[in-house]
C-alpha positions in Angstrom: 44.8 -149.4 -88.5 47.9 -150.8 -89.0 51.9 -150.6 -88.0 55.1 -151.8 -90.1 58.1 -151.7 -88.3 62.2 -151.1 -89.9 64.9 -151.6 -88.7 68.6 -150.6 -90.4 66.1 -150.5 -93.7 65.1 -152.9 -93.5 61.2 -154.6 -92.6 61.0 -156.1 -88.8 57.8 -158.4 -89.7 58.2 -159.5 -85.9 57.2 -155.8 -84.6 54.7 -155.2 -87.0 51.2 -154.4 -85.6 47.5 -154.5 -86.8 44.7 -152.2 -84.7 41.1 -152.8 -84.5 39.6 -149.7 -84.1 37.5 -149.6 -81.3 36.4 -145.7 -79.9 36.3 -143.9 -83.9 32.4 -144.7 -84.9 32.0 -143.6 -88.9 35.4 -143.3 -90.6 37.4 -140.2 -89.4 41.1 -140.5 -90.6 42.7 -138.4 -87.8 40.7 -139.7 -84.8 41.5 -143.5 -86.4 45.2 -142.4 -86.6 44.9 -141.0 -82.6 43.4 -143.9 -81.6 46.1 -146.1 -83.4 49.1 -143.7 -82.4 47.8 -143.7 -78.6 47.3 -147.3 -78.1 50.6 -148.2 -79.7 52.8 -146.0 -78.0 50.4 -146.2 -74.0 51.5 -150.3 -74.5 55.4 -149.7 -75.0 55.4 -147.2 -72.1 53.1 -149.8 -69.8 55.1 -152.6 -71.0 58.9 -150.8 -70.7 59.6 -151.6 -74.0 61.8 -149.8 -76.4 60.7 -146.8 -78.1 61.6 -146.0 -82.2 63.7 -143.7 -83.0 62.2 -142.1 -86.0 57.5 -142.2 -86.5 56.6 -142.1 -89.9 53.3 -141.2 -90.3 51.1 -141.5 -93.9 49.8 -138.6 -94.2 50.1 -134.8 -94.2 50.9 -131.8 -92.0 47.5 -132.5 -90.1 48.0 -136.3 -89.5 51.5 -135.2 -88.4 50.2 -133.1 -86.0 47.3 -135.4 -84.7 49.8 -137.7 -84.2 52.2 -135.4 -82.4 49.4 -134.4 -80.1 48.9 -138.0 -78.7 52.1 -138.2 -78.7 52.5 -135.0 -76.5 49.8 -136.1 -73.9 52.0 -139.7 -73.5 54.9 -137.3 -72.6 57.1 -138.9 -75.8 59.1 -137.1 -77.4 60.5 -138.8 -80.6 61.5 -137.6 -83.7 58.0 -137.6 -86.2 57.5 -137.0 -90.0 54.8 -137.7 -92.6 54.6 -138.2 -95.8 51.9 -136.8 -98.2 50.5 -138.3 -100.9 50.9 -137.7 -104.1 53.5 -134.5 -103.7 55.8 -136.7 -101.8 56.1 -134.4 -99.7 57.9 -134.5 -96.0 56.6 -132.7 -93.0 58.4 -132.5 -89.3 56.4 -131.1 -86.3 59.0 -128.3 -86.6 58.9 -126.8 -89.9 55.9 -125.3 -91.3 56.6 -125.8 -94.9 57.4 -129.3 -96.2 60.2 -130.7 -97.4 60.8 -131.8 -101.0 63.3 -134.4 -101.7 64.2 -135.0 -105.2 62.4 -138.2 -106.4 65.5 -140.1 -106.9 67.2 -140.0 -103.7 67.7 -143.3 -101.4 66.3 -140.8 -98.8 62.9 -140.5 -100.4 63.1 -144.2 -101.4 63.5 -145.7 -98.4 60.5 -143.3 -97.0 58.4 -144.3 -100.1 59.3 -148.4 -99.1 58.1 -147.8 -95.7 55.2 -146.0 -96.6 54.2 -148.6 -99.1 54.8 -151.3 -97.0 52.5 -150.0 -94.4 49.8 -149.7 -97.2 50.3 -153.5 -98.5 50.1 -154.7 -94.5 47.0 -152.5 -94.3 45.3 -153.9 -97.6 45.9 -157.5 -96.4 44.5 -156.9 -92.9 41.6 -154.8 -94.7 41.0 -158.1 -96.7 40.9 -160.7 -93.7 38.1 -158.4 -91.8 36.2 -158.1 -95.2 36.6 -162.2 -95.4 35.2 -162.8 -92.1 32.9 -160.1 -92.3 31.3 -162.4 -95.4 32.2 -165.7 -93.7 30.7 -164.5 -90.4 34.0 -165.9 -88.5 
């Protein structure tokens, strides 16, 4: 799993995270996503560190919710959307439908950055467990 961080738009390379998953045998996206979501956000509470103001999380209405659920049982309440692929389309844990942004605006840009950027981080992490994996480091 993986975690970019932005701040003011802009990537914060110092607060970006990568996750081993450890409990999720098999691949299950939405346990994967718990697992990341829970481990992330138990740390910052045990450690008294700042919380975001805004999760983005790749993914649907159903990753949304997983991650809201973890969330929940941490007792945080912060401000949590997804994005879906393909439709682009925007869910909040308090609207049932999505929301569609038009594709131009700096809104949905900024969102698709974000998302991207998590996806690059991912692929490179992706790559150095492969590499050991081969390597046997």
């Amino acid at each position: 799993g993986s975690m970019v961080s932005f701040y003011r738009g802009i990537p914060d390379k110092n607060n970006y995270r990568r996750f081993r998953i450890k409990t999720v045998q098999g691949i299950d996206d939405y346990k994967m996503l718990g697992e990341v979501v829970h481990r992330r956000y138990l740390r910052l509470l045990k450690e008294k560190l700042p919380l975001p103001d805004l999760i983005l999380i790749d993914g649907g209405k159903a990753h949304l919710l997983t991650a809201n659920a973890k969330l929940n049982n941490l007792g945080i309440n912060i401000p949590l959307v997804s994005i879906a692929k393909e439709t682009e389309n925007i869910y909040t844990k308090y609207n049932s439908k999505p929301i569609k942004l038009s594709w131009d605006t700096p809104a949905l840009n900024l969102i698709r950055r974000i998302r991207d950027e998590a996806h690059r981080f991912a692929v490179s992490y992706h790559r150095i467990l492969r590499r050991k994996k081969i390597i046997g480091r």
